[in-house]
Structures are given as C-alpha cells and as structure tokens.
PDB file with one MODEL, atoms N, CA, C and O in Angstrom:
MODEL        1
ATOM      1  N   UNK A   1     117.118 140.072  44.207  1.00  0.00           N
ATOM      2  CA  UNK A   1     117.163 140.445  45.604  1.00  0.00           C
ATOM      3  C   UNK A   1     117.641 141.889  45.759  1.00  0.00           C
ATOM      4  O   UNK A   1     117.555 142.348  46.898  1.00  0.00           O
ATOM      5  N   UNK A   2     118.072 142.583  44.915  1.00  0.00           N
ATOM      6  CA  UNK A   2     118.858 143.871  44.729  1.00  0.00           C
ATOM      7  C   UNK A   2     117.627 145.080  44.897  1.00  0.00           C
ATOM      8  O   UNK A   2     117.610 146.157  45.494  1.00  0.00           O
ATOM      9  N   UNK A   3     116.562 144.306  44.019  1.00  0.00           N
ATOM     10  CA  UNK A   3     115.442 145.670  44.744  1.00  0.00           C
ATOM     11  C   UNK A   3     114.936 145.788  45.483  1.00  0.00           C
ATOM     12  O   UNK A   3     114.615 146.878  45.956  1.00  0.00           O
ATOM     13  N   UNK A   4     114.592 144.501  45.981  1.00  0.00           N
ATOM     14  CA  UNK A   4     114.005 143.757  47.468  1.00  0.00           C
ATOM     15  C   UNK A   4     114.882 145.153  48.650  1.00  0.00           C
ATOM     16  O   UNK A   4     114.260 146.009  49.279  1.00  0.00           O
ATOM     17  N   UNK A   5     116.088 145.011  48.638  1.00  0.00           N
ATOM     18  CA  UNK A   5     116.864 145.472  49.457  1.00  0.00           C
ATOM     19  C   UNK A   5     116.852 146.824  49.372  1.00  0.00           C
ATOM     20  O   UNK A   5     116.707 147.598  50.319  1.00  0.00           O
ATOM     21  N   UNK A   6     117.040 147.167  47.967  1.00  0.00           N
ATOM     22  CA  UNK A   6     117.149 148.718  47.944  1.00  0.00           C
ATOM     23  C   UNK A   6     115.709 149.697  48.202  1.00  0.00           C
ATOM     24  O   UNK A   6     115.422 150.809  48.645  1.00  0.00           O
ATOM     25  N   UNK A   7     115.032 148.492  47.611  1.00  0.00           N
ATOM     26  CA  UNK A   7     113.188 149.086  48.163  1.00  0.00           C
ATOM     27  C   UNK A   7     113.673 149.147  50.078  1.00  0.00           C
ATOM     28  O   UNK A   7     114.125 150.225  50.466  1.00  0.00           O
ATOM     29  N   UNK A   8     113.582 148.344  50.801  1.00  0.00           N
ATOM     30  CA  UNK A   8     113.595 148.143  51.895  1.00  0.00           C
ATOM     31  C   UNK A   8     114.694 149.350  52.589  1.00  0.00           C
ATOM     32  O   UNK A   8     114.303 149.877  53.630  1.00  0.00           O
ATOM     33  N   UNK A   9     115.640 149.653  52.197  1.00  0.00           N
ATOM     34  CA  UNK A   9     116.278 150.522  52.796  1.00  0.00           C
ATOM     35  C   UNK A   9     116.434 152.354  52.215  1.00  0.00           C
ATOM     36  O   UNK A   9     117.226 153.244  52.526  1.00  0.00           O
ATOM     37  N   UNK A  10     115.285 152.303  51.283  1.00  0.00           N
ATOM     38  CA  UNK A  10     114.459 153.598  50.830  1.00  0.00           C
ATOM     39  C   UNK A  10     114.345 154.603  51.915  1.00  0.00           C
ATOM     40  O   UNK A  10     114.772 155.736  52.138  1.00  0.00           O
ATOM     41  N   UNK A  11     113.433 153.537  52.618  1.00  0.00           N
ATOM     42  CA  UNK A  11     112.460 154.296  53.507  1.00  0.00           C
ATOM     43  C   UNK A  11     112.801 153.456  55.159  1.00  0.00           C
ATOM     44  O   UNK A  11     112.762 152.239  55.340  1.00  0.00           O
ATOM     45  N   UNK A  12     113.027 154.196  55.888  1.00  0.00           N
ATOM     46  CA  UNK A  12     112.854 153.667  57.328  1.00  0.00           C
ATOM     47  C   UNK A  12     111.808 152.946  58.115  1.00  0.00           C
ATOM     48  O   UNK A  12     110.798 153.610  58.350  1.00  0.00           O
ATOM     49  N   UNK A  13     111.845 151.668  58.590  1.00  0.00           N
ATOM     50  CA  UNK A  13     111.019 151.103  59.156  1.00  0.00           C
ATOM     51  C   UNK A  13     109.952 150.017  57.936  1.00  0.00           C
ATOM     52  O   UNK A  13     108.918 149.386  58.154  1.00  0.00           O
ATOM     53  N   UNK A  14     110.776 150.188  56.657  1.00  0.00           N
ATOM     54  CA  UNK A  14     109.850 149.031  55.802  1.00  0.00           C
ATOM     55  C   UNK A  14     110.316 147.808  55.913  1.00  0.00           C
ATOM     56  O   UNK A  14     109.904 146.766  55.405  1.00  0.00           O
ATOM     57  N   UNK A  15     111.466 148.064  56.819  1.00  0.00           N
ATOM     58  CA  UNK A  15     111.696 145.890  56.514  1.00  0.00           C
ATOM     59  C   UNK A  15     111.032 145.403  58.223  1.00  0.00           C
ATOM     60  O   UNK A  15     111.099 144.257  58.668  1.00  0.00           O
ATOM     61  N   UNK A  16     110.389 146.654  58.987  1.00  0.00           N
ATOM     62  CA  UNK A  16     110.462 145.836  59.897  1.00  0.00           C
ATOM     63  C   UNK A  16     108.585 145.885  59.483  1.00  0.00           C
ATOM     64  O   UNK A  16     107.912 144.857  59.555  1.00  0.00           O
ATOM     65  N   UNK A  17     108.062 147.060  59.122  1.00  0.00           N
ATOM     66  CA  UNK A  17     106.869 146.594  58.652  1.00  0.00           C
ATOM     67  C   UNK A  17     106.289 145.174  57.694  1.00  0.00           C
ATOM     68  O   UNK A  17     105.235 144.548  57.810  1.00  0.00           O
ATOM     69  N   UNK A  18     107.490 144.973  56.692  1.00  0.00           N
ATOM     70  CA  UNK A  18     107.479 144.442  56.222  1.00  0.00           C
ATOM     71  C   UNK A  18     107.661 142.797  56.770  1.00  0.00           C
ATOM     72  O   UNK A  18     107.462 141.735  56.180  1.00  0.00           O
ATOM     73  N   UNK A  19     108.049 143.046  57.929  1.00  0.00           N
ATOM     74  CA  UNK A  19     108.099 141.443  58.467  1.00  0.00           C
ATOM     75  C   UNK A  19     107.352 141.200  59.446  1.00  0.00           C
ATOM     76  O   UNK A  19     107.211 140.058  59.886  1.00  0.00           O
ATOM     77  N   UNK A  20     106.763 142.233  59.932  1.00  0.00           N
ATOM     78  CA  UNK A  20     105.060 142.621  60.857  1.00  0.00           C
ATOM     79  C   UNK A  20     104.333 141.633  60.130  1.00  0.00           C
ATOM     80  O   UNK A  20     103.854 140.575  60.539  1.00  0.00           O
ATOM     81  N   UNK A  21     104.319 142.261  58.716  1.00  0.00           N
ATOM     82  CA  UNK A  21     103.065 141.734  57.845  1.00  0.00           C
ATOM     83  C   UNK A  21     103.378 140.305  57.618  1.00  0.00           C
ATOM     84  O   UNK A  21     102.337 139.660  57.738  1.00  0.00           O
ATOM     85  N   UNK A  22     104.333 139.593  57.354  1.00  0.00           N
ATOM     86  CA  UNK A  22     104.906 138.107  56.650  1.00  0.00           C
ATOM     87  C   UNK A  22     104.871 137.555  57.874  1.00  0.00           C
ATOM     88  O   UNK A  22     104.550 136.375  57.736  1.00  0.00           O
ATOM     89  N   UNK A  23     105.035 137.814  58.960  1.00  0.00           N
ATOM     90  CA  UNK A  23     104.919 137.058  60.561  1.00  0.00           C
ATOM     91  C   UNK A  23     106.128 136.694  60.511  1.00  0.00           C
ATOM     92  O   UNK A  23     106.086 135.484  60.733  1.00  0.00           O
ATOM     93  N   UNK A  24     107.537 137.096  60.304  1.00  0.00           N
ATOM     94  CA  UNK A  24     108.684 137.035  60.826  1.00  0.00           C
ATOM     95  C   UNK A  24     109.687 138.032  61.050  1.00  0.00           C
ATOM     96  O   UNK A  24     109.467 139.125  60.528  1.00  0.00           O
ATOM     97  N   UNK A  25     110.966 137.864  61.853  1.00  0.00           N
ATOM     98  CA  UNK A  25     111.509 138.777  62.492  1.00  0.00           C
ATOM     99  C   UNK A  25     112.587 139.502  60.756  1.00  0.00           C
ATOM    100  O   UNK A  25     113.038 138.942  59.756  1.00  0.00           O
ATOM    101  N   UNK A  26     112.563 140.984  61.264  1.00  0.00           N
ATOM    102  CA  UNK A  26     113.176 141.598  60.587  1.00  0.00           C
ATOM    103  C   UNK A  26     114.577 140.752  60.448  1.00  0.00           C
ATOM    104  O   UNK A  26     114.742 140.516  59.251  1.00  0.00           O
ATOM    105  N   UNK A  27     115.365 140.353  61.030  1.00  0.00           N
ATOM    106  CA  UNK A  27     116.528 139.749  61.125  1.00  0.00           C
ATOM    107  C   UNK A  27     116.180 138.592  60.195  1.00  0.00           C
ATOM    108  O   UNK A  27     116.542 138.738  59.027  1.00  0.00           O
ATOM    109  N   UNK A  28     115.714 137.776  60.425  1.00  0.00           N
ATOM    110  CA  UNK A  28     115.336 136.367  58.724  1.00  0.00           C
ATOM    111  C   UNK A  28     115.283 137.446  57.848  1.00  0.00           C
ATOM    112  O   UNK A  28     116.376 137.925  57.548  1.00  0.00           O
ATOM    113  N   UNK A  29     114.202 137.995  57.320  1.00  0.00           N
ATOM    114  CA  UNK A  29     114.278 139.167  55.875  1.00  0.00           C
ATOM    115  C   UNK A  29     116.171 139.404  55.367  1.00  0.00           C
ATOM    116  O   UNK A  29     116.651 139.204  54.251  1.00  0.00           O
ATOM    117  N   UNK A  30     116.758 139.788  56.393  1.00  0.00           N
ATOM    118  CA  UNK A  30     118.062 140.171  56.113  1.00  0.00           C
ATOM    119  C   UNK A  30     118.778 138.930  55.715  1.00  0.00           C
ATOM    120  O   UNK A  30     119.679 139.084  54.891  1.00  0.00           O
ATOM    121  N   UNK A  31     118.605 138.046  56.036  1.00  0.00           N
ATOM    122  CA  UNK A  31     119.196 136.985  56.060  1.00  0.00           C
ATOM    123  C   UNK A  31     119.104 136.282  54.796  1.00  0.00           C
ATOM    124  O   UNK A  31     120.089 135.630  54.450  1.00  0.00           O
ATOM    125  N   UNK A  32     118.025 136.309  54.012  1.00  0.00           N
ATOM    126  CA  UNK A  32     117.768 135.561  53.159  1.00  0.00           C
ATOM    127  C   UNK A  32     118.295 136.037  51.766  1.00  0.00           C
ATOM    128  O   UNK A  32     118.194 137.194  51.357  1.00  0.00           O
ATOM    129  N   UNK A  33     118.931 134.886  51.014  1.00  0.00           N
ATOM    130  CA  UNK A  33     119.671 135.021  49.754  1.00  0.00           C
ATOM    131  C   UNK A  33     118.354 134.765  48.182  1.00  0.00           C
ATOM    132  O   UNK A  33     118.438 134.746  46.954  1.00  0.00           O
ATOM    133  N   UNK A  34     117.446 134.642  49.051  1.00  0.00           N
ATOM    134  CA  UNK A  34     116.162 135.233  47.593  1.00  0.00           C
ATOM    135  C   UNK A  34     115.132 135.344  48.540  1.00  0.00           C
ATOM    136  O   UNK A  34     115.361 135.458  49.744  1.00  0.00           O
ATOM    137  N   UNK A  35     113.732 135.311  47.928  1.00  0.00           N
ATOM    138  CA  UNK A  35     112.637 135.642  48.567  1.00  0.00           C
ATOM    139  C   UNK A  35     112.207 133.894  48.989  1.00  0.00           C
ATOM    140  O   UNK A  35     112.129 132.999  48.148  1.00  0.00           O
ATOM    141  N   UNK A  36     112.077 133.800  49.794  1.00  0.00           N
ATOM    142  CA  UNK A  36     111.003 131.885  49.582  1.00  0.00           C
ATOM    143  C   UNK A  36     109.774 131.941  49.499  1.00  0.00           C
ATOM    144  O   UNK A  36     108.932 132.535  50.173  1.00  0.00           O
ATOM    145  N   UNK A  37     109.698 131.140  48.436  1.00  0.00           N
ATOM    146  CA  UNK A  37     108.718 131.254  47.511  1.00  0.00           C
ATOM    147  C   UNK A  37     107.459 131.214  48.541  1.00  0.00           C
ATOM    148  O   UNK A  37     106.416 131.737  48.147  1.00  0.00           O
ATOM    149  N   UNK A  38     107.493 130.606  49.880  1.00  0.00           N
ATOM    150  CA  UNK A  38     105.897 131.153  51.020  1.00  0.00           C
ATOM    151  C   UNK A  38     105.535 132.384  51.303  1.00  0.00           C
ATOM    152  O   UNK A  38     104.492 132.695  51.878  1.00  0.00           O
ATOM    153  N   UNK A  39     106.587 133.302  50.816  1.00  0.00           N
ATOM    154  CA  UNK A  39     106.250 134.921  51.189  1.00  0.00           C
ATOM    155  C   UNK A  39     106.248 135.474  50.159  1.00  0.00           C
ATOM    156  O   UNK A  39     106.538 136.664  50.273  1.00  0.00           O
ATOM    157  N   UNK A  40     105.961 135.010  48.744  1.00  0.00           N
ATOM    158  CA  UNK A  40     106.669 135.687  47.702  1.00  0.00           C
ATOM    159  C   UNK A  40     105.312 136.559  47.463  1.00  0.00           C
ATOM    160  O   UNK A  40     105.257 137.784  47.568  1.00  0.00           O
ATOM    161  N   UNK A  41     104.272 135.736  47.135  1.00  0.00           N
ATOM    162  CA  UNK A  41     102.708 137.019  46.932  1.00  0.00           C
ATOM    163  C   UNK A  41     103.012 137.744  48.235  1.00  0.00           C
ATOM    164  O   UNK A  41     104.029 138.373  47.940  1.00  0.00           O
ATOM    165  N   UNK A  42     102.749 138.003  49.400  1.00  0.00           N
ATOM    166  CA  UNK A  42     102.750 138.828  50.283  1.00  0.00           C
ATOM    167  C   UNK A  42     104.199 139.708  49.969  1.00  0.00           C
ATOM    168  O   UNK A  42     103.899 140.784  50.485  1.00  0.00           O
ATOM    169  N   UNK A  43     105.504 139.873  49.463  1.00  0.00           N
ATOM    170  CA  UNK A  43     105.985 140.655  49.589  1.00  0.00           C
ATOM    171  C   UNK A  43     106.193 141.090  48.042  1.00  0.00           C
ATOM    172  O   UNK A  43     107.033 141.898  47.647  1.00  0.00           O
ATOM    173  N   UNK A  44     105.504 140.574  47.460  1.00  0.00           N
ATOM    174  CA  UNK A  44     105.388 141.247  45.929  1.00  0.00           C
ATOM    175  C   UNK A  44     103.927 142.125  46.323  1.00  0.00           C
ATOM    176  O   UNK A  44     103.877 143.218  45.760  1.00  0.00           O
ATOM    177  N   UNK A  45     102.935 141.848  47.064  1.00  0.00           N
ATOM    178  CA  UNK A  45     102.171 142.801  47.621  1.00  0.00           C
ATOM    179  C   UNK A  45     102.210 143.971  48.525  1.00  0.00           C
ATOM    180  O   UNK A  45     101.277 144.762  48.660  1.00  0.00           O
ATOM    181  N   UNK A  46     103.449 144.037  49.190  1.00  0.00           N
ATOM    182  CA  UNK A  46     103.750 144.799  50.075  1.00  0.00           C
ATOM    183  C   UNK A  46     104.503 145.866  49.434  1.00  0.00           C
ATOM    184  O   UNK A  46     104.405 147.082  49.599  1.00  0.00           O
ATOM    185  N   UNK A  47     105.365 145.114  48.581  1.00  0.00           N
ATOM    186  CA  UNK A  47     106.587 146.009  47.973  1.00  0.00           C
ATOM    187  C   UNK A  47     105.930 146.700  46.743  1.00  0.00           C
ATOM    188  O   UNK A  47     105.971 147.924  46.622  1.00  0.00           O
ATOM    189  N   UNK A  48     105.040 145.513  45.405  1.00  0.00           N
ATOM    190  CA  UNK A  48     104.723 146.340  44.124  1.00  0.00           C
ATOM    191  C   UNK A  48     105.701 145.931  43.364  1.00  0.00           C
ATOM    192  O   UNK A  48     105.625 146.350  42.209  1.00  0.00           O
ATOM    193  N   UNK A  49     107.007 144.948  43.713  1.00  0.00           N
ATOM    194  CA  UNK A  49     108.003 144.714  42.978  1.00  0.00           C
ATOM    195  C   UNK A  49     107.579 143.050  42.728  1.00  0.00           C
ATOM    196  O   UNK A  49     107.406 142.159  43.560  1.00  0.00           O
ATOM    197  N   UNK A  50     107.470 143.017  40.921  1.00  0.00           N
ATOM    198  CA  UNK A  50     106.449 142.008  40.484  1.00  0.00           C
ATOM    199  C   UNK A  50     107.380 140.759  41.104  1.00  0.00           C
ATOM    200  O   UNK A  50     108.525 140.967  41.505  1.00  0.00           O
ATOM    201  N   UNK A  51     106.715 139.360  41.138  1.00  0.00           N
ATOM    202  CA  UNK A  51     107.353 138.316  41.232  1.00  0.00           C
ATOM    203  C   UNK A  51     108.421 137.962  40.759  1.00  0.00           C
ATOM    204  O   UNK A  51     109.483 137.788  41.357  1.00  0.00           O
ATOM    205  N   UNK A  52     108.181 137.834  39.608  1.00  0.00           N
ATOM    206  CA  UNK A  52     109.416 137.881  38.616  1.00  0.00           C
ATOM    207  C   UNK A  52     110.626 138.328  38.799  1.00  0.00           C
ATOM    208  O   UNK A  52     111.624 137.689  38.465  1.00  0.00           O
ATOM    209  N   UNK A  53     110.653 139.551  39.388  1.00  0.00           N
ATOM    210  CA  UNK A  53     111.549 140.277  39.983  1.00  0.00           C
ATOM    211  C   UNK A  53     112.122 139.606  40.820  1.00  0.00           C
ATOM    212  O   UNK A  53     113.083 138.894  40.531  1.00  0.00           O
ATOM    213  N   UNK A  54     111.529 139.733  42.269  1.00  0.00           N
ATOM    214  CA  UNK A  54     111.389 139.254  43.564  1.00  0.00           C
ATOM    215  C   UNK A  54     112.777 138.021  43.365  1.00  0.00           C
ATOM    216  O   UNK A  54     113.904 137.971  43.858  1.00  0.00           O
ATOM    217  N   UNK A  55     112.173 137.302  42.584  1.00  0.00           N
ATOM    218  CA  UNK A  55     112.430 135.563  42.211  1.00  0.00           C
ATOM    219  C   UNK A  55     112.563 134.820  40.719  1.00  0.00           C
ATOM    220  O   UNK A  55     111.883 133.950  40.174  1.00  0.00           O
ATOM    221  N   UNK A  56     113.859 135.629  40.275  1.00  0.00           N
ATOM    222  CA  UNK A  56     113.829 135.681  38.687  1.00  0.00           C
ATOM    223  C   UNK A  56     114.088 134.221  37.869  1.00  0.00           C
ATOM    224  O   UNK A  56     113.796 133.817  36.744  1.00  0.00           O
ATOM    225  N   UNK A  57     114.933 133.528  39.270  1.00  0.00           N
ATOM    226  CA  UNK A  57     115.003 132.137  38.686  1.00  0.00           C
ATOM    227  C   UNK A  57     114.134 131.257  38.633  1.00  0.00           C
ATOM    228  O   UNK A  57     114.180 130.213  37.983  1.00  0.00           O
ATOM    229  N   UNK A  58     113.356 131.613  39.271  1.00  0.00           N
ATOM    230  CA  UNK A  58     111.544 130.841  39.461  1.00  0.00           C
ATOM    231  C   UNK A  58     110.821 130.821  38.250  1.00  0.00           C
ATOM    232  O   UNK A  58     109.896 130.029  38.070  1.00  0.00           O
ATOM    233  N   UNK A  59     111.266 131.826  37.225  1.00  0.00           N
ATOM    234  CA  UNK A  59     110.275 132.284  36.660  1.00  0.00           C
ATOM    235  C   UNK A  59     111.080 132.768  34.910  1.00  0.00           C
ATOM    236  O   UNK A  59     110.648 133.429  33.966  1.00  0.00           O
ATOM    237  N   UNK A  60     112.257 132.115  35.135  1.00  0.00           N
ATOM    238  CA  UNK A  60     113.302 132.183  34.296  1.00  0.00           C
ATOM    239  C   UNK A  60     112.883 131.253  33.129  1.00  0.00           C
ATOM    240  O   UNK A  60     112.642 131.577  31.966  1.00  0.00           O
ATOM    241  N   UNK A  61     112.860 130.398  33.526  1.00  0.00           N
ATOM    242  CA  UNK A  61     111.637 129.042  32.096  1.00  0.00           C
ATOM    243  C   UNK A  61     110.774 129.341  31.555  1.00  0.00           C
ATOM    244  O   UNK A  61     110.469 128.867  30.460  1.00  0.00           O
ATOM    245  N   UNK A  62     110.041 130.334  32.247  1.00  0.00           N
ATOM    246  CA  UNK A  62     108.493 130.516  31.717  1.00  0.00           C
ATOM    247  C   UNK A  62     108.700 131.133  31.024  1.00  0.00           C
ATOM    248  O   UNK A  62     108.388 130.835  29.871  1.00  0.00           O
ATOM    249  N   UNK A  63     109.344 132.357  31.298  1.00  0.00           N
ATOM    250  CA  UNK A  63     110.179 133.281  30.238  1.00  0.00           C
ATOM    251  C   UNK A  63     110.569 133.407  28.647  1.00  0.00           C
ATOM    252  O   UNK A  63     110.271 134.095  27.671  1.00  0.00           O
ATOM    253  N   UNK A  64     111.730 131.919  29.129  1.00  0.00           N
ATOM    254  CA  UNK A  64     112.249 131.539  27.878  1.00  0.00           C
ATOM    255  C   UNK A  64     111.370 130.623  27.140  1.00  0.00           C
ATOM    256  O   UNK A  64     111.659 130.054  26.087  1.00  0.00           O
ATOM    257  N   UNK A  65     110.450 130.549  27.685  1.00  0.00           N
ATOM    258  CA  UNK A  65     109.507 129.325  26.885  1.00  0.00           C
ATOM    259  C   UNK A  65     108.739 129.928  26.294  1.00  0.00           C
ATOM    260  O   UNK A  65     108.268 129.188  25.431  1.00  0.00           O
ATOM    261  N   UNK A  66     108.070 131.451  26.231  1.00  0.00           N
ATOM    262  CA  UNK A  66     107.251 132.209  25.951  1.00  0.00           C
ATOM    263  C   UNK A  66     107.978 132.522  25.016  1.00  0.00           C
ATOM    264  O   UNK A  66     107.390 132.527  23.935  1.00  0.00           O
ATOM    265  N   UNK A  67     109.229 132.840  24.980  1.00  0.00           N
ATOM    266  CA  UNK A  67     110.071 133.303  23.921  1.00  0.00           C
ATOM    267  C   UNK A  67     110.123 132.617  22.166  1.00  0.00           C
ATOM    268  O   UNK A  67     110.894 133.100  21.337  1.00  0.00           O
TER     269      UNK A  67
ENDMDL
END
C-alpha cells in the first residue's frame, strides 16, 4: 500500500482521478488498508504499479511456490 500512496500523492489530483476511473469517492481510496481485490486490474492499470505490488499477500504463495 506504500506505493499505492506515494504514487497517489506524487502528483496532484491522481487519487481523485483515480477514483473517477474505479467509480468511487476519493475518500474510500484513503480509507482502505490494501487494494480490494475488485479494483485491483483497474488500479494496477491506472497506476503501472504491478499487482503483486498493489496486493503482495494475494500473491505471496504463488511466489513461494515458484520458488
């Protein structure tokens, strides 16, 4: 969630674009303690910051299983 945020407060006006595009209010975005997983392609599309990222515990198994 650390780049999520720091992407978002880069630049002025990306979290509210950013919740233009997902169909919810800038205020939920702030609110939320990871990405949920219904917005996760759309804001791994918006942002460029891979899933994985986004939502590391999601994706934390696959990981170690590849390993």
């Amino acid at each position: 969630m650390e780049k999520l945020t720091a992407y978002l407060k880069a630049e002025r006006g990306r979290l509210t674009r950013l919740a233009d595009r997902i169909g919810v209010n800038p205020s939920a975005i702030s609110q939320w303690k990871s990405v949920p997983v219904d917005h996760l392609a759309e804001v791994e599309e918006f942002t460029g910051i891979p899933r994985a990222e986004l939502l590391p515990e999601a994706f934390r198994a696959a990981r170690e299983a590849a390993a």
